[in-house]
VEXDREN-2710 file (C-alpha; in Angstrom, 1 decimal):
% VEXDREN-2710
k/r/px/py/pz
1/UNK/75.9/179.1/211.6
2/UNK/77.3/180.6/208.4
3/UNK/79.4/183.4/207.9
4/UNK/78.5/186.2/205.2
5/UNK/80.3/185.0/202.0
6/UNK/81.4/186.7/198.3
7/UNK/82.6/185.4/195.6
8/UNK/85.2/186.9/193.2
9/UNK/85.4/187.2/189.4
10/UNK/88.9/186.0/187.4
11/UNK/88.1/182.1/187.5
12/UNK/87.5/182.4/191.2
13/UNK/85.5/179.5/193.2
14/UNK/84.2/180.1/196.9
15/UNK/84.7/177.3/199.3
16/UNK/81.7/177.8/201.8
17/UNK/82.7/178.2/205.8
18/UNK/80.8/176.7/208.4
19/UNK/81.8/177.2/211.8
20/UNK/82.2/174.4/214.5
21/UNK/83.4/175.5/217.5
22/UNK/83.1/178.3/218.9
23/UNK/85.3/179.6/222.1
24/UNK/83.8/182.8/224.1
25/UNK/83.0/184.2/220.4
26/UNK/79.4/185.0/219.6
27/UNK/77.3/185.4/216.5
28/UNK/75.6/188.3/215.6
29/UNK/71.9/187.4/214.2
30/UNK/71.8/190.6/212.0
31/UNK/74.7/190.3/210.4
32/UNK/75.9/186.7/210.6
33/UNK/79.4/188.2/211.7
34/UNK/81.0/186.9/215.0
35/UNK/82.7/189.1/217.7
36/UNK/84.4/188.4/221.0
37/UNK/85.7/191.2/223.2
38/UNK/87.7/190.5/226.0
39/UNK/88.4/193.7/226.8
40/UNK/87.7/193.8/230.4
41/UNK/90.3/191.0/231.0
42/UNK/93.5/192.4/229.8
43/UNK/93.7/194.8/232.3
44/UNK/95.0/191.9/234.3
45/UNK/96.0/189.3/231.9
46/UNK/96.2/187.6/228.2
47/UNK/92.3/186.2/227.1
48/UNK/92.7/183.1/224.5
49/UNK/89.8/182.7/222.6
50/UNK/89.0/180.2/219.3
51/UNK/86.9/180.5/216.6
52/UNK/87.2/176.9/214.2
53/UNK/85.6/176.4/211.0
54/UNK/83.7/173.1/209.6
55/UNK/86.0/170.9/207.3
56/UNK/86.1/172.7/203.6
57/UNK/86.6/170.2/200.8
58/UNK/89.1/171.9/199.0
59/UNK/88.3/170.5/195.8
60/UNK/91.9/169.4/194.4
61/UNK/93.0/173.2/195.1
62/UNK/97.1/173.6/194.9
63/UNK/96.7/177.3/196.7
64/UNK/93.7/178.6/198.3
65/UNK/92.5/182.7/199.1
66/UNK/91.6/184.0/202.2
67/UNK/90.0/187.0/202.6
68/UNK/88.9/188.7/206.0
69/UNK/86.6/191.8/206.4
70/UNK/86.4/192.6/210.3
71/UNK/86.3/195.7/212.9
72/UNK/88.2/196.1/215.8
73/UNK/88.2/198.6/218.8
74/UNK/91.2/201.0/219.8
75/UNK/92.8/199.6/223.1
76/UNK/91.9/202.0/226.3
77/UNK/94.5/203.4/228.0
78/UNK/95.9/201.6/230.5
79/UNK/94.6/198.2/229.5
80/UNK/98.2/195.9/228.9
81/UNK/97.3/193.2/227.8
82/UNK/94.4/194.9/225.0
83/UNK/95.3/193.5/221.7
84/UNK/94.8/195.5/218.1
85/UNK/95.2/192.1/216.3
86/UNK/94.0/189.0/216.0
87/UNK/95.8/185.6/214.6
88/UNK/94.6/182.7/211.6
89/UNK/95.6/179.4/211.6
90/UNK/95.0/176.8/209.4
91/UNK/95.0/172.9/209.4
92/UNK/94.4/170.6/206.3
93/UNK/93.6/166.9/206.5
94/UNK/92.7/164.7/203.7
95/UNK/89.0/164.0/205.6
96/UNK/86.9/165.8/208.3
97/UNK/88.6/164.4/212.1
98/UNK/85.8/162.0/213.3
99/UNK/85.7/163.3/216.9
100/UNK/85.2/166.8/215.5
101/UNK/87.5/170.0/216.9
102/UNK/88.1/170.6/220.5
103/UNK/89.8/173.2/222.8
104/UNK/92.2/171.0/223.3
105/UNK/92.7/170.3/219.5
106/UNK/93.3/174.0/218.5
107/UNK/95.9/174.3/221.8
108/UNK/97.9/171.2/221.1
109/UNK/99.8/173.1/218.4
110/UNK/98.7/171.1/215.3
111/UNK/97.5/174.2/213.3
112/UNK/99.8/176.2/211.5
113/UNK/99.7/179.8/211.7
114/UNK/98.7/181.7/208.7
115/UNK/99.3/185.2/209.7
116/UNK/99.2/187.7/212.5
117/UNK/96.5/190.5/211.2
118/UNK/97.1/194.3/212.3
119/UNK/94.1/196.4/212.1
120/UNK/95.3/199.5/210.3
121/UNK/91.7/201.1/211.0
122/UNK/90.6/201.1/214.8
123/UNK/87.0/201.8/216.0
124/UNK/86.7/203.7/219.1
125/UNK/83.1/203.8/220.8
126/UNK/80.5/206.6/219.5
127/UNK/82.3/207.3/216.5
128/UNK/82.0/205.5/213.0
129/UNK/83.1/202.0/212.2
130/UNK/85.9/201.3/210.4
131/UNK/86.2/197.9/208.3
132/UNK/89.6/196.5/207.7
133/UNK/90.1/194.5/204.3
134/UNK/93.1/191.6/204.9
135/UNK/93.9/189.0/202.4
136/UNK/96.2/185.8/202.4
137/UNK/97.2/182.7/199.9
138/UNK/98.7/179.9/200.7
139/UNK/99.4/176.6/199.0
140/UNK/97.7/173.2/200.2
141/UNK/98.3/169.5/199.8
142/UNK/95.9/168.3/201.2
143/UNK/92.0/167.2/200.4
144/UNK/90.3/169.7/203.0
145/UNK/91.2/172.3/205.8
146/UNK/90.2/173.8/208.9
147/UNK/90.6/177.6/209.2
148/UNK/90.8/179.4/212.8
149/UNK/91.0/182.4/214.4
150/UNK/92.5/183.0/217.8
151/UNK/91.8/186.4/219.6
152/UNK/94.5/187.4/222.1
153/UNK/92.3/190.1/223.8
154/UNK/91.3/192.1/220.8
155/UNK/87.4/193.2/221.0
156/UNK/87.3/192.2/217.3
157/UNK/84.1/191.3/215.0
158/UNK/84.8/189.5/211.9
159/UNK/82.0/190.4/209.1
160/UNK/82.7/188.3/206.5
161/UNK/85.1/185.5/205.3
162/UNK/85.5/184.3/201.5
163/UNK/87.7/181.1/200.9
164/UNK/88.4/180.4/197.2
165/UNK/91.0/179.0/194.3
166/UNK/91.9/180.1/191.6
167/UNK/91.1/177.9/187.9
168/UNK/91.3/177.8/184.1
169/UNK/87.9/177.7/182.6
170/UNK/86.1/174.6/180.4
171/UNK/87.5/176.2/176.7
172/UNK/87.4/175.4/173.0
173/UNK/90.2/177.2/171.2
174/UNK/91.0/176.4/167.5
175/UNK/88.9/172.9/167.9
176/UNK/90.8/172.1/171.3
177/UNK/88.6/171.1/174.1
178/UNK/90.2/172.0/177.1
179/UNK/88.3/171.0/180.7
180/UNK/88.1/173.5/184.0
181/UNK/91.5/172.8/185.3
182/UNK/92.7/173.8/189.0
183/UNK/95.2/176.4/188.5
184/UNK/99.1/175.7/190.0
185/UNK/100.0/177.7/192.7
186/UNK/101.8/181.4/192.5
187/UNK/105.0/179.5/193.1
188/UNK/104.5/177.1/190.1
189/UNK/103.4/179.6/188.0
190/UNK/102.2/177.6/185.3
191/UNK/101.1/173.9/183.8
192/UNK/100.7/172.3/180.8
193/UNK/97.6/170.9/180.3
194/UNK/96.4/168.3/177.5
195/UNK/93.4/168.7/175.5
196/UNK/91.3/166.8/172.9
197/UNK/89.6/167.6/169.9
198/UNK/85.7/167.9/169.7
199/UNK/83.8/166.1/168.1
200/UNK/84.1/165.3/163.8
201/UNK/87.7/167.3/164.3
202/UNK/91.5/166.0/164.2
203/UNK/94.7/167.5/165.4
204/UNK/96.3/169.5/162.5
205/UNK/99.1/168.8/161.9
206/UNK/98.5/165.5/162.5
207/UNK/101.3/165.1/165.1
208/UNK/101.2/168.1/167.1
209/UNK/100.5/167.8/171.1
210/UNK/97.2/169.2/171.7
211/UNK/97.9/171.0/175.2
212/UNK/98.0/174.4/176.8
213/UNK/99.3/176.7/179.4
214/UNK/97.1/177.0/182.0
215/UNK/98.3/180.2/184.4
216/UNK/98.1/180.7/188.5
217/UNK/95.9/183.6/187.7
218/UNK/93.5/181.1/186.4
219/UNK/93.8/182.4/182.2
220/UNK/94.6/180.0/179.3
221/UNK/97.6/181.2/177.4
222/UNK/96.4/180.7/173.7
223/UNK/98.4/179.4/170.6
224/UNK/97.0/179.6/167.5
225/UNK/99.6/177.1/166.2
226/UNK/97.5/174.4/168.2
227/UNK/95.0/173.5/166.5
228/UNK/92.2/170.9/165.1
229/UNK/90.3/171.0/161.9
230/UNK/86.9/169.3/160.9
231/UNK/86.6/166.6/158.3
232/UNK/85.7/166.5/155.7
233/UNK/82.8/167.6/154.7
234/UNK/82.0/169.9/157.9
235/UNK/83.3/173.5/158.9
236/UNK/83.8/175.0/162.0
237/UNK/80.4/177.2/163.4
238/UNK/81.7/178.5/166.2
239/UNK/83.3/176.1/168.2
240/UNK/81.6/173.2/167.1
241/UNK/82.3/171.4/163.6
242/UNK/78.7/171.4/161.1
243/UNK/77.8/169.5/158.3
244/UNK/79.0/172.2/155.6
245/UNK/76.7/170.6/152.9
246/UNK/73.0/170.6/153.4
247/UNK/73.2/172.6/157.0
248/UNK/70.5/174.9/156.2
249/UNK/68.1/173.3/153.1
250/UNK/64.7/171.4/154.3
251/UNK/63.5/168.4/152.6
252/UNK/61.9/170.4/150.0
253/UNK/64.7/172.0/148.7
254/UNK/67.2/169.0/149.2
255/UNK/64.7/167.3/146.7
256/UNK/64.7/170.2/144.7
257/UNK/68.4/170.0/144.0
258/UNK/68.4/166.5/143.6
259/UNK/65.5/165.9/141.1
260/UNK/65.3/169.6/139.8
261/UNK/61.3/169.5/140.4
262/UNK/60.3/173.4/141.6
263/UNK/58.5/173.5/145.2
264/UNK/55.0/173.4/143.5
265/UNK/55.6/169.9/141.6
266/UNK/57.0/167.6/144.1
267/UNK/55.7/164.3/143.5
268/UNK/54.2/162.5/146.6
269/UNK/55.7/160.3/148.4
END
């Protein structure tokens, strides 16, 4: 069962979410959203139900967006215990639990809440839908996560969930060969990140430190003072370092040049 997913631009990867349990929630086949509505139960009392994703490899991620698209109905009057809100809870492991997620697993207090989200558009029945936008970052440390969603007597829909980090693209600047790098996290700010020279190039001079800045917001901050320049004999095309002698002639005219015979007298070989 799969969730409708998009991705982001600005060095964004989408982690996909799968869900795996599923607690009085159900899935709409249309959309691929899920809804629960428990609305007929908090005249009388709170409702508690879970909605748990699959383990997400987070992929060496240091911070990790969520974002949330969903709907949710205005409370009736005289309904207590109706909620306009919803809660998200996370819990990161370094591998997927072997005996999978449970009731009991999500109520035992080892998930962490992520945030209590207020709808600040309500849908009432026979009038139009309104969808509500909420996003959340927060760092991780660990190699993969569970995301959840706990409905306290909302009748809620969620349409679509995107999970994604943020990272500083493969890059050749000045000669530098710099590799897709996970971004740090908004608190870090930034990282130093070491790079090579490509190929038939050396540093210049020859000892500065090839490395640079690689932002949260996933940009490389460039330095033109870092550099590397081909040898000798080639020039920079590009990003890559050519043979500057030669690059474009064919055989005829590299014999040409050599022997001085014109393109109708080549002798045979």
């Amino acid at each position: 069962m799969r969730l409708a997913l998009k991705l982001y631009s600005r060095h964004l990867k989408r982690l996909i979410i799968l869900i795996y349990y599923s607690f009085q929630w159900s899935r709409d086949g249309n959309s691929g959203g899920y809804t629960v509505c428990d609305i007929s139960e908090t005249a009388a009392k709170h409702t508690d139900s879970w909605l748990v994703s699959e383990y997400v490899d987070l992929r060496d991620a240091n911070e990790v967006h969520l974002e949330v698209e969903f709907i949710i109905r205005q409370c009736p009057v005289g309904f207590t215990y109706c909620k306009e809100s919803f809660n998200v809870y996370q819990l990161q492991t370094n591998r997927p639990l072997v005996s999978g997620i449970t009731k009991a697993d999500v109520q035992s207090g080892n998930f962490t809440l992520v945030n209590a989200v207020n709808a600040t558009r309500l849908w009432t029945p026979g009038n139009e839908l309104h969808i509500n936008r909420v996003n959340m970052t927060f760092a991780v440390n660990r190699g993969g996560i569970y995301i959840a969603f706990q409905d306290r007597g909302a009748c809620l829909t969620l349409i679509s969930v995107t999970l994604s980090y943020t990272y500083c693209p493969d890059v050749i600047n000045h000669g530098v060969v710099l590799k897709e790098t996970v971004a740090p996290s908004s608190s870090q700010n930034y990282i130093s990140v070491s790079g090579t020279c490509s190929d038939r190039a050396s540093p210049y001079p020859s000892n500065i430190t090839l490395s640079l800045t690689c932002l949260s917001s996933g940009q490389w901050v460039v330095d033109d003072k870092v550099t590397c320049v081909c040898t000798a004999g080639y020039e920079l095309i590009g990003d890559t370092c050519t043979g500057k002698y030669f690059r474009a002639l064919d055989l005829h005219n590299v014999v040409q040049i050599i022997f001085g015979y014109d393109n109708h007298s080549l002798p045979a070989f």
